[in-house]
PDB file of N, CA, C and O in Angstrom:
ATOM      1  N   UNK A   1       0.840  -1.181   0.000  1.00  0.00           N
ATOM      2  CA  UNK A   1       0.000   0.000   0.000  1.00  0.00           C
ATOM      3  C   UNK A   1       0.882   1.240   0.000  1.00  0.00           C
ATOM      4  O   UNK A   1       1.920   1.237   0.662  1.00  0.00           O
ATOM      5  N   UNK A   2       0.553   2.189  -0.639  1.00  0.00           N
ATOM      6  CA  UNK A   2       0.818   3.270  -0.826  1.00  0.00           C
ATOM      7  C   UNK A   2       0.795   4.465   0.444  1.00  0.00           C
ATOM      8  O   UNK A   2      -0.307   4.728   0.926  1.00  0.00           O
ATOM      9  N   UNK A   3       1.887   5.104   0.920  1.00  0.00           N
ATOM     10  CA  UNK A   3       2.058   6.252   2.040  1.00  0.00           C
ATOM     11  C   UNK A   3       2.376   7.642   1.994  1.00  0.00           C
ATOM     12  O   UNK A   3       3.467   8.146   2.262  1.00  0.00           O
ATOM     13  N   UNK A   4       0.998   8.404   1.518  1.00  0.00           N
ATOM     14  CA  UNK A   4       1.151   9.810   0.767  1.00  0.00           C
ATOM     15  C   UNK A   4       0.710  10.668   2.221  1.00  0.00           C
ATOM     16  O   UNK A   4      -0.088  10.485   3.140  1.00  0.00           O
ATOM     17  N   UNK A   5       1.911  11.895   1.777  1.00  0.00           N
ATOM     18  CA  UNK A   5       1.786  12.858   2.545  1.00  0.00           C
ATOM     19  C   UNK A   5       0.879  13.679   2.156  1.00  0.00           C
ATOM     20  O   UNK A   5       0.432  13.775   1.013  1.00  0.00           O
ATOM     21  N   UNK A   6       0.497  14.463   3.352  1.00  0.00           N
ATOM     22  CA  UNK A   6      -0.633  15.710   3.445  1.00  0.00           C
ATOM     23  C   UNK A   6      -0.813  16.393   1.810  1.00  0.00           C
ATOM     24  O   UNK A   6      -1.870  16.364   1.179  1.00  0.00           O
ATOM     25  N   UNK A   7       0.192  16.863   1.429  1.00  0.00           N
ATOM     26  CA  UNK A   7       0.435  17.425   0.137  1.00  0.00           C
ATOM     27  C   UNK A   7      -0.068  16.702  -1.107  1.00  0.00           C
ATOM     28  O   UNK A   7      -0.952  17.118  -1.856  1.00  0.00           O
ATOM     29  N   UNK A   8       0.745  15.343  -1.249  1.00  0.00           N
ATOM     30  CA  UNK A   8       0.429  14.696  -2.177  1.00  0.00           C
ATOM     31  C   UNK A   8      -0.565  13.485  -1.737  1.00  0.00           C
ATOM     32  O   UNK A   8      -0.286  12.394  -2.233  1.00  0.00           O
ATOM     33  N   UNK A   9      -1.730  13.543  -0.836  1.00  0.00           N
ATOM     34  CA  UNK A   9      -3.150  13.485  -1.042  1.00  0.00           C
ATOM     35  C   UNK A   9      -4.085  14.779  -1.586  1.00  0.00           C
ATOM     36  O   UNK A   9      -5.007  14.713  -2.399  1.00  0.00           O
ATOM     37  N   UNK A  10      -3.552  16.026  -0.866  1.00  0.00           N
ATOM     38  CA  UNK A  10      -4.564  17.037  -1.977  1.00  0.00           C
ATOM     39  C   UNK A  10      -4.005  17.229  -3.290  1.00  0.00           C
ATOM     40  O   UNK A  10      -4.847  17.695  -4.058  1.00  0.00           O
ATOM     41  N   UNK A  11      -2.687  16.999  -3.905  1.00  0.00           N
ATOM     42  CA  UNK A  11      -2.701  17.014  -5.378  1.00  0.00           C
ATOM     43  C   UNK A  11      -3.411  16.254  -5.913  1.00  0.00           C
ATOM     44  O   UNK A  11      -4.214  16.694  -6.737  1.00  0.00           O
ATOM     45  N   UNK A  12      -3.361  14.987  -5.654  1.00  0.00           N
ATOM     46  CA  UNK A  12      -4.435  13.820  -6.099  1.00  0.00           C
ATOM     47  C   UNK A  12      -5.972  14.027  -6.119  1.00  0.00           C
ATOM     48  O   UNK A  12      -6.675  13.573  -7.023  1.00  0.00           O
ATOM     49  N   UNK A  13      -6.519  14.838  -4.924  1.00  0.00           N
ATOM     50  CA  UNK A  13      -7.727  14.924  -4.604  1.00  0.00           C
ATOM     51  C   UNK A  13      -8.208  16.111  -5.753  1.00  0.00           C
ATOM     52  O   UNK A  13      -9.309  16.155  -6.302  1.00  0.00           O
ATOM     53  N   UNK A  14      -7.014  17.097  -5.964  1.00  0.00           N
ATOM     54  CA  UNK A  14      -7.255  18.427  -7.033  1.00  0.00           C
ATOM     55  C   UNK A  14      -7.733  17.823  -8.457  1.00  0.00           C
ATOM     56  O   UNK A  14      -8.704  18.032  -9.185  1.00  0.00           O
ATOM     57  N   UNK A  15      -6.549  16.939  -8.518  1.00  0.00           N
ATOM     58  CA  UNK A  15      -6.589  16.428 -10.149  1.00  0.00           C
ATOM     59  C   UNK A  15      -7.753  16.253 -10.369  1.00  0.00           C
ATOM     60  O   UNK A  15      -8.383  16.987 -11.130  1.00  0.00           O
ATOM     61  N   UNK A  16      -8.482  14.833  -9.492  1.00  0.00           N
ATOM     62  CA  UNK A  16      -9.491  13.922  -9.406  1.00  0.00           C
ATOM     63  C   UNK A  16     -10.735  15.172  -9.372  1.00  0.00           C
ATOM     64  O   UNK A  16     -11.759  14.977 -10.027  1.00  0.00           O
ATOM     65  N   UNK A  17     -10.594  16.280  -8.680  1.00  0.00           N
ATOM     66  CA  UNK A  17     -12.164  17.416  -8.674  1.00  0.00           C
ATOM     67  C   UNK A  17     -12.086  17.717 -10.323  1.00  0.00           C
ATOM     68  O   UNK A  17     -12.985  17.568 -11.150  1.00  0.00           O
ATOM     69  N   UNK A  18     -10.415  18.294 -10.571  1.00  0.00           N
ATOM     70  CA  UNK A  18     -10.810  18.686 -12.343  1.00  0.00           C
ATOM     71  C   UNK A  18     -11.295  17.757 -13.176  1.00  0.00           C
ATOM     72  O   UNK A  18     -12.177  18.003 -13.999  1.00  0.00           O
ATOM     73  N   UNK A  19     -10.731  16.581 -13.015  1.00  0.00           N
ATOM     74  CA  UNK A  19     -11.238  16.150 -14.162  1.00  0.00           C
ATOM     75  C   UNK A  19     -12.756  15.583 -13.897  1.00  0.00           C
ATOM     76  O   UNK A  19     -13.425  15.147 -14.834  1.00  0.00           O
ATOM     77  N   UNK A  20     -13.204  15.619 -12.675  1.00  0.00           N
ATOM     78  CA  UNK A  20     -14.701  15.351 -12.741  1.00  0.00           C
ATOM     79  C   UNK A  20     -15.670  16.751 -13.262  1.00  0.00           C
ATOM     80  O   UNK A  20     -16.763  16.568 -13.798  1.00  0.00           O
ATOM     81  N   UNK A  21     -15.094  18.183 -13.020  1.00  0.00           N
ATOM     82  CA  UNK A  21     -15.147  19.388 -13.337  1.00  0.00           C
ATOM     83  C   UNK A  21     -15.549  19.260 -15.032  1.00  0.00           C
ATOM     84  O   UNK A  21     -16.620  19.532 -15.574  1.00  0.00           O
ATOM     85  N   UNK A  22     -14.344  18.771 -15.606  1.00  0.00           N
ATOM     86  CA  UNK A  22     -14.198  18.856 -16.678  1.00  0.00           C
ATOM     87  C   UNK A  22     -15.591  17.718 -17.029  1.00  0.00           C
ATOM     88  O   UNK A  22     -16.500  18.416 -17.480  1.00  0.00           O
ATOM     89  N   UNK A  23     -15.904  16.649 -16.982  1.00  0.00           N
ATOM     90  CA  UNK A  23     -16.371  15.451 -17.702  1.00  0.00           C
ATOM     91  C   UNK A  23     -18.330  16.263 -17.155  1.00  0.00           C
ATOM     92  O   UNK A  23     -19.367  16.335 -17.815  1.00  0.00           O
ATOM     93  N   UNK A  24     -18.044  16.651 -15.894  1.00  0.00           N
ATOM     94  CA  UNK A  24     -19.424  17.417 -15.829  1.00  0.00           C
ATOM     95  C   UNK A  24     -19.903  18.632 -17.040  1.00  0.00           C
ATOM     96  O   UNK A  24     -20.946  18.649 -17.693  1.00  0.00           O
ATOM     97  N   UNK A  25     -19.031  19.376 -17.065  1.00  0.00           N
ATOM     98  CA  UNK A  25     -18.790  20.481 -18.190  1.00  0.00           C
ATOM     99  C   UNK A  25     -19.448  20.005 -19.607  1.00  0.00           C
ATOM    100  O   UNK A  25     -20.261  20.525 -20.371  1.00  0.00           O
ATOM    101  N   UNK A  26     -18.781  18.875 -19.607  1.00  0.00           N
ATOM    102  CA  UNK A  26     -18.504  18.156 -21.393  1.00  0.00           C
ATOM    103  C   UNK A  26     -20.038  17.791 -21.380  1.00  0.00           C
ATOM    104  O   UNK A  26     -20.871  18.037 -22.253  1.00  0.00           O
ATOM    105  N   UNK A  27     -20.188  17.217 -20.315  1.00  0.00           N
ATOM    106  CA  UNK A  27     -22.165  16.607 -20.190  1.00  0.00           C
ATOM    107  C   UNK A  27     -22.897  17.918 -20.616  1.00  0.00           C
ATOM    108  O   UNK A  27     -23.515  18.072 -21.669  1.00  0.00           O
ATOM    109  N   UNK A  28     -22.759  18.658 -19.813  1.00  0.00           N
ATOM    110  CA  UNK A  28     -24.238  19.841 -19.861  1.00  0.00           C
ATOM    111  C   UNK A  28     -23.795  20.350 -21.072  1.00  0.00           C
ATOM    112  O   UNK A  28     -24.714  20.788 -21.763  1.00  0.00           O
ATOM    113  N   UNK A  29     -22.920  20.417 -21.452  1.00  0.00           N
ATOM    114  CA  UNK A  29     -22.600  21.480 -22.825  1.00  0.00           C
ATOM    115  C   UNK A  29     -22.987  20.300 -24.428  1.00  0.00           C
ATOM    116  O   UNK A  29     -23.173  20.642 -25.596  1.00  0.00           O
ATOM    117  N   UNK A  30     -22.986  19.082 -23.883  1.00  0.00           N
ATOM    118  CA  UNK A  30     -23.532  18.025 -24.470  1.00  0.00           C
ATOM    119  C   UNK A  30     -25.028  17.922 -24.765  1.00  0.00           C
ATOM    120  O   UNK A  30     -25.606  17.727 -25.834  1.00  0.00           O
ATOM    121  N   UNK A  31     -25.667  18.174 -23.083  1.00  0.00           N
ATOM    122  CA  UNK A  31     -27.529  18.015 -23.431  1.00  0.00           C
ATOM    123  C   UNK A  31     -27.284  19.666 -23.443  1.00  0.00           C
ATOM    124  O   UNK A  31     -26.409  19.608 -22.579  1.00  0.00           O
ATOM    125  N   UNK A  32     -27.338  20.627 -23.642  1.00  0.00           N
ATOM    126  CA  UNK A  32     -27.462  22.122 -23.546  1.00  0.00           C
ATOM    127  C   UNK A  32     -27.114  22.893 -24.616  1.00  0.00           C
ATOM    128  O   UNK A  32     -26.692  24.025 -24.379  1.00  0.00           O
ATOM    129  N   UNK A  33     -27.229  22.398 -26.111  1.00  0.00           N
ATOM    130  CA  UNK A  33     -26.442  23.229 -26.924  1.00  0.00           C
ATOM    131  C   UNK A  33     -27.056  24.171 -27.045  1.00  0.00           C
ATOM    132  O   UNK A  33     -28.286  24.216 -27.041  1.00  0.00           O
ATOM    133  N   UNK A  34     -26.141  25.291 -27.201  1.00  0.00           N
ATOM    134  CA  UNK A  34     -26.518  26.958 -27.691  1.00  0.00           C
ATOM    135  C   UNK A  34     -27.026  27.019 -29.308  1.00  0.00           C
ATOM    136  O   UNK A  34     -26.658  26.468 -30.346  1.00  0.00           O
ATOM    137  N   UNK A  35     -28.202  28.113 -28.897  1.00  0.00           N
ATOM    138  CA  UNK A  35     -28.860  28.351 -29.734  1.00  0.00           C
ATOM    139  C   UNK A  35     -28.253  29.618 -30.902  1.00  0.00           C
ATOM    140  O   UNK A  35     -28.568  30.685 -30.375  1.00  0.00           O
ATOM    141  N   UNK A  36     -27.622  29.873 -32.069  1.00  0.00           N
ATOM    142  CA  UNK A  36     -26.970  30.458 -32.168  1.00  0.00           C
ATOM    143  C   UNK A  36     -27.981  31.930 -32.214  1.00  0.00           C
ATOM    144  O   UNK A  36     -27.472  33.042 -32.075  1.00  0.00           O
ATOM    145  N   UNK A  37     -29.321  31.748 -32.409  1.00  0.00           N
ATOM    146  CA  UNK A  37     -30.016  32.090 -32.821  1.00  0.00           C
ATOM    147  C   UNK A  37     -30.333  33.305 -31.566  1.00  0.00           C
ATOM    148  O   UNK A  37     -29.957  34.442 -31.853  1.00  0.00           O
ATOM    149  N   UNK A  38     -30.789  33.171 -30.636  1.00  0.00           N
ATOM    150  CA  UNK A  38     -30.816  33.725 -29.784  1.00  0.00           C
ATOM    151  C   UNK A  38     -29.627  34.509 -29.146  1.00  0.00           C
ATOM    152  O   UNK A  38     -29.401  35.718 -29.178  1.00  0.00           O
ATOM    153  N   UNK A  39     -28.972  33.563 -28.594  1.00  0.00           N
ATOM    154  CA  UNK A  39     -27.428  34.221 -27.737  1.00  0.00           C
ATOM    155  C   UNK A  39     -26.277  34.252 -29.026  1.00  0.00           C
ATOM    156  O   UNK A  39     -25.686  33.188 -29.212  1.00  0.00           O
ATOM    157  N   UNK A  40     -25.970  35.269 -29.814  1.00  0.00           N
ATOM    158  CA  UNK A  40     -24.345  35.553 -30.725  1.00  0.00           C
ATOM    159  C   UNK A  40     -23.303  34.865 -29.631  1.00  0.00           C
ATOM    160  O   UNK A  40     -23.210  35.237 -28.461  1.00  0.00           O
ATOM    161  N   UNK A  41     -22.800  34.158 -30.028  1.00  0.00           N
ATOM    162  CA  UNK A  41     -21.181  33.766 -29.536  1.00  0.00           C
ATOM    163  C   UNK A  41     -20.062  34.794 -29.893  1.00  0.00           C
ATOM    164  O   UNK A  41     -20.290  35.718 -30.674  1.00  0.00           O
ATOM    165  N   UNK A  42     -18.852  34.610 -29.302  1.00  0.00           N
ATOM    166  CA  UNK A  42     -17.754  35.816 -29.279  1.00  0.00           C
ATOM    167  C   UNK A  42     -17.560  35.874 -30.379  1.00  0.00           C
ATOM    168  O   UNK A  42     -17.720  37.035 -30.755  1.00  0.00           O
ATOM    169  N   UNK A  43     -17.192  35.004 -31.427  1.00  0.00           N
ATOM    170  CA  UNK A  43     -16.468  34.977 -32.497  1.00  0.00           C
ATOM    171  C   UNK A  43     -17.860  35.299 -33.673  1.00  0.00           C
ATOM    172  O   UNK A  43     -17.685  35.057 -34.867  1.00  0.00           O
ATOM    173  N   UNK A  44     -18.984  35.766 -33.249  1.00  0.00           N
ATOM    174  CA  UNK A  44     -20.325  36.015 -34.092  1.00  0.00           C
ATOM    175  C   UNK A  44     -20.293  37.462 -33.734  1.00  0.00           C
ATOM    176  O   UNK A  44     -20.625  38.285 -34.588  1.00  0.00           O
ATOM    177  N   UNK A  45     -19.984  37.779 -32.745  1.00  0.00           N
ATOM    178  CA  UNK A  45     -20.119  39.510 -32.151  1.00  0.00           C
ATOM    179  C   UNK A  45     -18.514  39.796 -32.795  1.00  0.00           C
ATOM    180  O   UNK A  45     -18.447  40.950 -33.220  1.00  0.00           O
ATOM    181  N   UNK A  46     -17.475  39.179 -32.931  1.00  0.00           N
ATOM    182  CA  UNK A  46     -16.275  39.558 -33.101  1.00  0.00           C
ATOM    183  C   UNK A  46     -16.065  40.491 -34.600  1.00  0.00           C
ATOM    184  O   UNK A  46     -15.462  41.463 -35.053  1.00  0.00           O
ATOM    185  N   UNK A  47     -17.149  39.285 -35.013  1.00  0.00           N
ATOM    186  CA  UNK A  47     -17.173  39.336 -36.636  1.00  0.00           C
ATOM    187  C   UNK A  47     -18.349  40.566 -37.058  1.00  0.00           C
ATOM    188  O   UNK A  47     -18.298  41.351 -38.004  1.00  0.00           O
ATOM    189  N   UNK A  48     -18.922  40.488 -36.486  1.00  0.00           N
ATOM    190  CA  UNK A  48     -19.650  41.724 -36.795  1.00  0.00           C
ATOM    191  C   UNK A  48     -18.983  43.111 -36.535  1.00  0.00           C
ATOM    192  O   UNK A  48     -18.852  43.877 -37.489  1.00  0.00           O
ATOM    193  N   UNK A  49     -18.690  43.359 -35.685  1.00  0.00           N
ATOM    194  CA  UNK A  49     -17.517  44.577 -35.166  1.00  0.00           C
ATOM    195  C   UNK A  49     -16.329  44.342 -37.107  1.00  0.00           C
ATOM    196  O   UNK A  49     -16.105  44.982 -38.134  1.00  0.00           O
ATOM    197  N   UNK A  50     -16.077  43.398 -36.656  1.00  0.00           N
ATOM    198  CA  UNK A  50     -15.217  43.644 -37.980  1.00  0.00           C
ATOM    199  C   UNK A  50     -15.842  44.037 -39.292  1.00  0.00           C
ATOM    200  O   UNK A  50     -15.315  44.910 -39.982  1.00  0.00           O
ATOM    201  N   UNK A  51     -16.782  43.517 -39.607  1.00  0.00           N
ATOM    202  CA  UNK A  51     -17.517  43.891 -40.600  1.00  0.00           C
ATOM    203  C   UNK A  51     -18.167  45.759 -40.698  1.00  0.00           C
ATOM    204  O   UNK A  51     -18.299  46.454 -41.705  1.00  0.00           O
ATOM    205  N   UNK A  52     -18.426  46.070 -39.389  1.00  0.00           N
ATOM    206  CA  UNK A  52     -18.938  47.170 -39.314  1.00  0.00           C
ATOM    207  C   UNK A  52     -17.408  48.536 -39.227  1.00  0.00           C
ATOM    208  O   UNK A  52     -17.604  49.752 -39.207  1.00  0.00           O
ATOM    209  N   UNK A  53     -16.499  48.100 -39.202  1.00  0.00           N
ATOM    210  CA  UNK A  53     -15.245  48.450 -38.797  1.00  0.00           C
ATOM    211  C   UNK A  53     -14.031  48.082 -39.782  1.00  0.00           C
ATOM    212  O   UNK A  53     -13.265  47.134 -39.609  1.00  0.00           O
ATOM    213  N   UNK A  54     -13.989  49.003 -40.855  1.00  0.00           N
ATOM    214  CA  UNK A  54     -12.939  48.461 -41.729  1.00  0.00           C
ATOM    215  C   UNK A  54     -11.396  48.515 -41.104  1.00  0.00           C
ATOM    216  O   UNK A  54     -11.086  49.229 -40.150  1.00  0.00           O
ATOM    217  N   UNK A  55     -10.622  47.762 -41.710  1.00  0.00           N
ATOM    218  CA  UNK A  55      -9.035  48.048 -40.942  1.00  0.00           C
ATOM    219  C   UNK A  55      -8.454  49.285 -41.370  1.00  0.00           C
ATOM    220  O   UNK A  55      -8.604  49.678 -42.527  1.00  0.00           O
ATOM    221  N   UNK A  56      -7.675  50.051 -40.349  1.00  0.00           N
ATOM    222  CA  UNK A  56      -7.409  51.718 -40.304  1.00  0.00           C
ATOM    223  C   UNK A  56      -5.899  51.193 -40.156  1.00  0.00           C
ATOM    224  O   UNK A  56      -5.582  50.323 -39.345  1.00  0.00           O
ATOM    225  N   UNK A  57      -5.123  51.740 -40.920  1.00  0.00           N
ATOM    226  CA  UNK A  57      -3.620  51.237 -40.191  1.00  0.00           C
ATOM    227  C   UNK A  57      -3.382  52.528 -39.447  1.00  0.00           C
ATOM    228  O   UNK A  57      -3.525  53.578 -40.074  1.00  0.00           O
ATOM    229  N   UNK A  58      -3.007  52.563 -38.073  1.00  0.00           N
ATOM    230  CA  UNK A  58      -3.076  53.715 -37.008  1.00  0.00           C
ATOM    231  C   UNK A  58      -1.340  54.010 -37.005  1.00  0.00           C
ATOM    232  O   UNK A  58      -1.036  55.164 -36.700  1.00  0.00           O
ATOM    233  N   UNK A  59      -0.482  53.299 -37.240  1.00  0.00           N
ATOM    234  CA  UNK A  59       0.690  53.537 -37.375  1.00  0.00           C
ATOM    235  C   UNK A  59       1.127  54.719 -38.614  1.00  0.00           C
ATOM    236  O   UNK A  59       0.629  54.780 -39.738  1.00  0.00           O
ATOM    237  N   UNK A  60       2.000  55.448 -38.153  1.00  0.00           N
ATOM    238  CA  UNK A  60       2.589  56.617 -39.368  1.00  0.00           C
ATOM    239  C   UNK A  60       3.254  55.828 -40.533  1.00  0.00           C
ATOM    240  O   UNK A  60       4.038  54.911 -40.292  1.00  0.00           O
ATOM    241  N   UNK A  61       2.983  56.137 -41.587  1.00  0.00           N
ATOM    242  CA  UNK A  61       4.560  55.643 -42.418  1.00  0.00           C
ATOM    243  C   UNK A  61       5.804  55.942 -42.373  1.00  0.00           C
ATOM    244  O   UNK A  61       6.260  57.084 -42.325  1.00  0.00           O
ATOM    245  N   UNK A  62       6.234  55.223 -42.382  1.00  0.00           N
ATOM    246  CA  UNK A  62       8.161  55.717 -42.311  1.00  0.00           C
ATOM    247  C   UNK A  62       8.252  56.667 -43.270  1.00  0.00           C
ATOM    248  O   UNK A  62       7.297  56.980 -43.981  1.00  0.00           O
ATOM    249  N   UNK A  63       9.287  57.129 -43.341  1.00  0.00           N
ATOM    250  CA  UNK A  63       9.398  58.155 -44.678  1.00  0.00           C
ATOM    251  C   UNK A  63      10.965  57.073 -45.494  1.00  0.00           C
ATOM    252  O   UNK A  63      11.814  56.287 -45.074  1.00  0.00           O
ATOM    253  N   UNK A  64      10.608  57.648 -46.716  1.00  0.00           N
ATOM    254  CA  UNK A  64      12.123  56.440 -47.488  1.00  0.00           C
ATOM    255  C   UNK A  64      13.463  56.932 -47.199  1.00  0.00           C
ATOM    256  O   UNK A  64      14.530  56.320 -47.247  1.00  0.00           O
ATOM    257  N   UNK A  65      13.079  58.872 -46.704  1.00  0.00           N
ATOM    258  CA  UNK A  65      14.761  59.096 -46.232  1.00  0.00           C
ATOM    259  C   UNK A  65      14.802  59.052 -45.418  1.00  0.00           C
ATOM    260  O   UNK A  65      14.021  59.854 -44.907  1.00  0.00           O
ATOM    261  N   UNK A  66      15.348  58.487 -44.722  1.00  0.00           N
ATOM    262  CA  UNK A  66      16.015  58.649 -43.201  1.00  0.00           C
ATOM    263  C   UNK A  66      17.312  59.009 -43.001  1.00  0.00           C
ATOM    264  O   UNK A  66      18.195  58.520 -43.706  1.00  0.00           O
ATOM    265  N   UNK A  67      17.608  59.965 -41.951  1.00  0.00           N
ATOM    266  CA  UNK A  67      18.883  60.163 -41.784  1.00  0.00           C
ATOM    267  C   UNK A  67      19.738  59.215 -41.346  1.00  0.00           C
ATOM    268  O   UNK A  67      20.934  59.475 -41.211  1.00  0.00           O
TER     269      UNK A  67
END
């Protein structure tokens, strides 16, 4: 049998919460899919901003002479 200290029983106990964290997560996002229809996702709001927002280059140009 195995003789773990204070420490390395709560690393073990951490791991073991994430990955139940995680496999809970994966479920509800499994029965729960988003409606795109209703709620825009980031990359649906991202894209709109871009669309409404052409690219500005905000930087000066160099000039070709330089001293």
């Amino acid at each position: 049998m195995f003789v773990l200290t204070k420490e390395e029983k709560r690393v073990i106990c951490f791991v073991m919460l994430a990955i139940l964290v995680g496999l809970a997560v994966k479920e509800y996002r499994r029965n729960h899919p988003v409606s795109t229809n209703t709620q825009p996702g980031l990359k649906q709001s991202l894209r709109k901003q871009m669309e409404a927002k052409p690219w500005q280059n905000s930087t000066p140009a160099l000039s070709a002479a330089s001293p």
